[in-house]
C-alpha positions in Angstrom: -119.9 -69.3 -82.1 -122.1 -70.5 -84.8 -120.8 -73.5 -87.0 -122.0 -71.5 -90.3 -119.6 -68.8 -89.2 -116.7 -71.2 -89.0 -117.3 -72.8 -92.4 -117.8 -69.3 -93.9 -114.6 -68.3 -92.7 -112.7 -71.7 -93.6 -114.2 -71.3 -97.2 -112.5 -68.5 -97.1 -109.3 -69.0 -96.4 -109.3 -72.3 -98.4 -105.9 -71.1 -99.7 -104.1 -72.2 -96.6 -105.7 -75.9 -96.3 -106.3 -78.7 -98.3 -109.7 -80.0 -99.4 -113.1 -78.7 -98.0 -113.8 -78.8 -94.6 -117.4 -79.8 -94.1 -119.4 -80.0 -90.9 -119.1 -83.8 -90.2 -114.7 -82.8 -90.1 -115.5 -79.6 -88.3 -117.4 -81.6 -85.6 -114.3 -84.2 -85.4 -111.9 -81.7 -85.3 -113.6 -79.9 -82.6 -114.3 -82.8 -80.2 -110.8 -84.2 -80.8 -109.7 -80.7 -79.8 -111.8 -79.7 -76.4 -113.6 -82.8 -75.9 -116.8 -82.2 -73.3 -115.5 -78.0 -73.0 -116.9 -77.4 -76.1 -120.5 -78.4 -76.6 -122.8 -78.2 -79.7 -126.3 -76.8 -79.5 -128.9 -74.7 -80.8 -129.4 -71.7 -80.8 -132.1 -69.0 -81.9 -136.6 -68.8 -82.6 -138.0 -72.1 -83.3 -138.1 -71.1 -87.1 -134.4 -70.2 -87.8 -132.7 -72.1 -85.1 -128.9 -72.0 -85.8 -126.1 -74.5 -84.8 -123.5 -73.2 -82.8 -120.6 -74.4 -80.7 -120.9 -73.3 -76.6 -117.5 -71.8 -75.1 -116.2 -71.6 -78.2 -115.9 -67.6 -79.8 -113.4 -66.5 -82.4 -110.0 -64.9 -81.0 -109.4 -61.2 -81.4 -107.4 -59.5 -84.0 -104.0 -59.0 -83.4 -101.4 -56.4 -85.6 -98.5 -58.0 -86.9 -95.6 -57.3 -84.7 -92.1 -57.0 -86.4 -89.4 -59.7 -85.7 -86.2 -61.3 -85.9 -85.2 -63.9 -89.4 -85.3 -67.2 -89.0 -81.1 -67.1 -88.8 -81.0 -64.3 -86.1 -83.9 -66.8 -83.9 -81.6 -69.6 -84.4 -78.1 -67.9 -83.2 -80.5 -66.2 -80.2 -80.7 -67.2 -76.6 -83.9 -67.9 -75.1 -85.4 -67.7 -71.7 -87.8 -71.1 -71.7 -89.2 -72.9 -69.0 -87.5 -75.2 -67.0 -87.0 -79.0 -68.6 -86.6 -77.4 -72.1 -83.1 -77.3 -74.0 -82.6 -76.1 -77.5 -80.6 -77.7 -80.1 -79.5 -76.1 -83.6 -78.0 -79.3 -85.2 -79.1 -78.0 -89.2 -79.0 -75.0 -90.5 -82.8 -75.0 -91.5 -84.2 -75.9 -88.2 -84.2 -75.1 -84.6 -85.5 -78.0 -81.7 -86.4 -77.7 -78.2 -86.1 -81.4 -76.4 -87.8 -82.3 -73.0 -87.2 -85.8 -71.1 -90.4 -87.3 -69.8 -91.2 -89.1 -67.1 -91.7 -92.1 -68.8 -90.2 -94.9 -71.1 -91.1 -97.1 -73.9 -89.2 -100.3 -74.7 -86.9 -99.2 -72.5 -86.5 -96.2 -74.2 -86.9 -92.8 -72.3 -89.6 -90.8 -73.7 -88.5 -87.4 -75.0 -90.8 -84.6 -76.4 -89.4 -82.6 -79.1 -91.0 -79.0 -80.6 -89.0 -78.7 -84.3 -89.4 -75.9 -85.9 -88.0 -75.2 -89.3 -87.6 -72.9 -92.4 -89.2 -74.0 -95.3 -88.5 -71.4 -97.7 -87.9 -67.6 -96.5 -91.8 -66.9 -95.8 -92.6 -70.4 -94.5 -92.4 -72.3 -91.2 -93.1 -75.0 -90.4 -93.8 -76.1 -86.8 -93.7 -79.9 -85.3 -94.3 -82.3 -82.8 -92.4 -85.2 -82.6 -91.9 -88.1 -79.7 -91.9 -91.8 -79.5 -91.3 -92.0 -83.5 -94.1 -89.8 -84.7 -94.6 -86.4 -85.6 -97.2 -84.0 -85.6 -98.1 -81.1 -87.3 -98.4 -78.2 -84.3 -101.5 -76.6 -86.8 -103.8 -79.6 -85.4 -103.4 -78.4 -82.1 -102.9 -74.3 -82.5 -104.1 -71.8 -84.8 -100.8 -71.1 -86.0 -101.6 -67.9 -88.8 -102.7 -66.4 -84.6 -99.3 -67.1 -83.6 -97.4 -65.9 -86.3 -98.5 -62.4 -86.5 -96.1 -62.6 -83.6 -92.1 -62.2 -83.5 -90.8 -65.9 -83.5 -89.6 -66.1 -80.1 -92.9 -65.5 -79.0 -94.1 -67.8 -81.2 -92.1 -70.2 -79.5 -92.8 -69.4 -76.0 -96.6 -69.7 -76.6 -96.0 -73.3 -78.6 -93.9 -74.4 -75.3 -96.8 -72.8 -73.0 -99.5 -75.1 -74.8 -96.8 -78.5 -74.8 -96.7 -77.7 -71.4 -100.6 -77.8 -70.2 -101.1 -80.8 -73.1 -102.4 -84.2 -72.2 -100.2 -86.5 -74.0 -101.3 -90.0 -75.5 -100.2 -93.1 -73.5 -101.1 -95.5 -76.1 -103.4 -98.1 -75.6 -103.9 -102.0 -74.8 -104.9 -104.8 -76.7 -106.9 -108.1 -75.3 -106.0 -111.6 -76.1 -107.9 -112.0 -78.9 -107.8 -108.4 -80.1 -106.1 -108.1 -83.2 -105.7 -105.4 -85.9 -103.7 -104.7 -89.0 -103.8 -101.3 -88.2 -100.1 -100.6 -88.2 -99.2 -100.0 -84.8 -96.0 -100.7 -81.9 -96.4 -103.3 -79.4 -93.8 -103.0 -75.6 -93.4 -102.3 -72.0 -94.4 -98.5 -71.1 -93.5 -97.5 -67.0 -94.1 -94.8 -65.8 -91.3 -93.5 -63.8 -94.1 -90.6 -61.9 -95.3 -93.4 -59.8 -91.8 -93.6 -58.3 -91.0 -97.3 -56.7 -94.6 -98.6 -57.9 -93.8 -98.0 -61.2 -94.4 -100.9 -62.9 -94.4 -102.1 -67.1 -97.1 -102.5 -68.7 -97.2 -103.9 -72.7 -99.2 -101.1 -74.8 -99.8 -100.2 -77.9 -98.9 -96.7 -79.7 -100.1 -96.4 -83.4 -97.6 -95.4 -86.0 -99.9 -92.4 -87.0 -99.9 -91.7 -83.1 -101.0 -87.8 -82.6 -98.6 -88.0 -79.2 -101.2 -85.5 -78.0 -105.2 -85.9 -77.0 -107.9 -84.0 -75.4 -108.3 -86.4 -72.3 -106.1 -87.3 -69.3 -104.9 -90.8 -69.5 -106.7 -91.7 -72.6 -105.4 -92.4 -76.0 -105.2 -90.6 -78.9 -108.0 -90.7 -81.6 -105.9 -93.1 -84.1 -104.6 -95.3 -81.0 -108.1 -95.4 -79.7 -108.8 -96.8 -83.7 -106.4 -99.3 -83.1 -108.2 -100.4 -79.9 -111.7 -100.3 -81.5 -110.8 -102.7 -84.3 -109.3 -105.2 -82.6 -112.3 -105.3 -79.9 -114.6 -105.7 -83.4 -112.5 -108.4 -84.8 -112.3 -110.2 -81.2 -116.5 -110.1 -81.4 -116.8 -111.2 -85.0 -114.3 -114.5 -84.0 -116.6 -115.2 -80.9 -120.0 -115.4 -82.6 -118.8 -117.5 -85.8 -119.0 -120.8 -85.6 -116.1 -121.6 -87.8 -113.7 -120.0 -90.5 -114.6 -119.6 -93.8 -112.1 -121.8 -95.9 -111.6 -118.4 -98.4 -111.1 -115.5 -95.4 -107.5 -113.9 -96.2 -104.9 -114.9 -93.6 -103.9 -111.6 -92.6 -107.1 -111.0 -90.6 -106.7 -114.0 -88.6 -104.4 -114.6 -85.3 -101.7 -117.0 -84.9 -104.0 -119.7 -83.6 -106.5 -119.5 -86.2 -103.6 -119.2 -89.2 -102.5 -122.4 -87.5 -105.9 -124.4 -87.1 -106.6 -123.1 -91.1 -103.7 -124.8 -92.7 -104.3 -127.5 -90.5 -107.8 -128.0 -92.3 -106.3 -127.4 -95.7 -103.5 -130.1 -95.5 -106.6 -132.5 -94.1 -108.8 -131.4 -97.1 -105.7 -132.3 -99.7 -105.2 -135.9 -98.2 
C-alpha cells in the first residue's frame, strides 16, 4: 500500500485525530505496530518511483450492522474465551479481567480490557495492567470495529489481547540511570514453573503493556533503557564532574563524591 495513500486518507479523516500525521509518525507507528512483517520499499519506473509499505493493503468495507445500547451490552451475557471474566462495577463501563502468569512486586499481573460510554455516541475502549493504560486505537483500527454490534466488538478486541505480545519491562545496569519516570522490582514468571526465578526490572510509567516483539519491551520502556545506557557512556569517558552539572542527572555515588568536593572547596 502506498504511504501517499495512507496520508491522503488520514488527511482526511483528520476529524477523528489530533494533530497531523506526517510520514516520519506514520513510519513509527507502523514499525511499532508489525515490526520486520511490514517492510517499506519502492515501488514503480525509475522516474516516478513511489513509497509504499509491503504486506500491508487497506481492509475492505464493511456495512454497519445494527446492535444492542451500551446498557442492554452491559446487563448481557457473553460467551468469551476461557481466562476472561466480566465485571460491571459502574454504570458507564463494562471490564473484562484476565490473571497472568506472572507477578510484579509480588503483585499478580492482571490484564484488564475497559470499555466505557463516554457520551451516547462515544466509546471508548482501554488497556490497562501493571498501573497503565492504553488506548485500544494504538493497537486496532477501531472506526473497523465499530461498524460492528458491540459484542462483536468485544470478541474481536479479546481475539487480538489474546495473540498480543505483551511488554516485560526492561533492565537497567549498574551505572545506568535515567530520570525517565519509571518502576523499579522483582518480576517472576510463574510459566517457567519451579525455575521461575525474580528478576528486578524496570516498567516505565507511560508503559504501552503491549509491543510488536516477543520478549522485548515496549517502545517507551526500551527509551528508558536507551537513556540510561547513554548516560552510563557519557560518565565513563569524562574525566571528572563539572562543578555546575544539576544533581539530578547524577547517581548516588557521584551526588555523594560532589558535595564532598564542595564542602572541600568552602574550607
Amino acid at each position: 500500500m502506498e504511504a501517499s495513500e495512507i496520508l491522503s486518507r488520514a488527511c482526511e479523516e483528520k476529524g477523528n485525530v489530533t494533530g497531523k500525521l506526517s510520514s516520519v509518525l506514520l513510519g513509527r507507528i507502523v514499525n511499532e505496530l508489525w515490526g520486520d512483517e511490514v517492510k517499506l520499499v519502492k515501488r514503480g519506473p525509475r522516474k516516478d518511483r513511489r513509497t509504499c509499505y509491503l504486506n500491508l493493503r487497506c481492509k475492505e468495507h464493511v456495512t454497519e450492522l445494527p446492535g444492542e445500547t451500551f446498557q442492554q451490552f452491559r446487563g448481557s451475557s457473553l460467551e468469551m474465551e476461557r481466562g476472561w471474566s466480566k465485571m460491571c462495577d459502574d454504570p458507564n463501563s463494562v471490564s473484562f479481567l484476565r490473571f497472568e502468569s506472572c507477578s510484579f512486586n509480588n503483585q499478580r499481573f492482571s490484564t484488564e480490557v475497559k470499555i466505557t460510554q463516554l457520551s451516547s455516541s462515544k466509546i471508548s475502549y482501554s488497556l490497562i495492567s501493571h498501573g497503565c493504560e492504553s488506548d485500544i486505537g494504538k493497537f486496532m483500527d477501531i472506526s473497523y470495529i465499530e461498524r460492528y454490534p458491540l459484542s462483536q466488538r468485544i470478541n474481536l478486541i479479546l481475539a487480538f489481547v489474546n495473540k498480543a505480545k505483551f511488554c516485560k519491562g526492561t533492565t537497567l545496569e549498574d551505572g545506568e540511570t535515567t530520570t525517565l519516570p519509571h518502576v523499579t522490582g522483582q518480576y517472576v514468571d510463574f510459566s517457567k514453573g519451579t525455575e521461575s526465578v525474580g528478576e528486578t526490572r524496570v516498567f516505565s510509567n507511560n508503559c504501552n503493556i503491549i509491543t510488536v516483539k516477543y520478549g522485548i519491551c515496549c517502545v517507551n520502556c526500551r527509551n528508558i533503557k536507551l537513556l540510561g545506557s547513554r548516560a552510563k557512556s557519557r560518565r565513563l569517558v569524562r574525566d571528572s564532574i563539572h562543578p555546575h552539572t544539576n544533581k539530578r542527572y547524577l547517581s548516588k555515588s557521584e551526588v555523594v563524591q560532589q558535595l564532598a568536593k564542595e564542602r572541600q572547596a568552602r574550607y
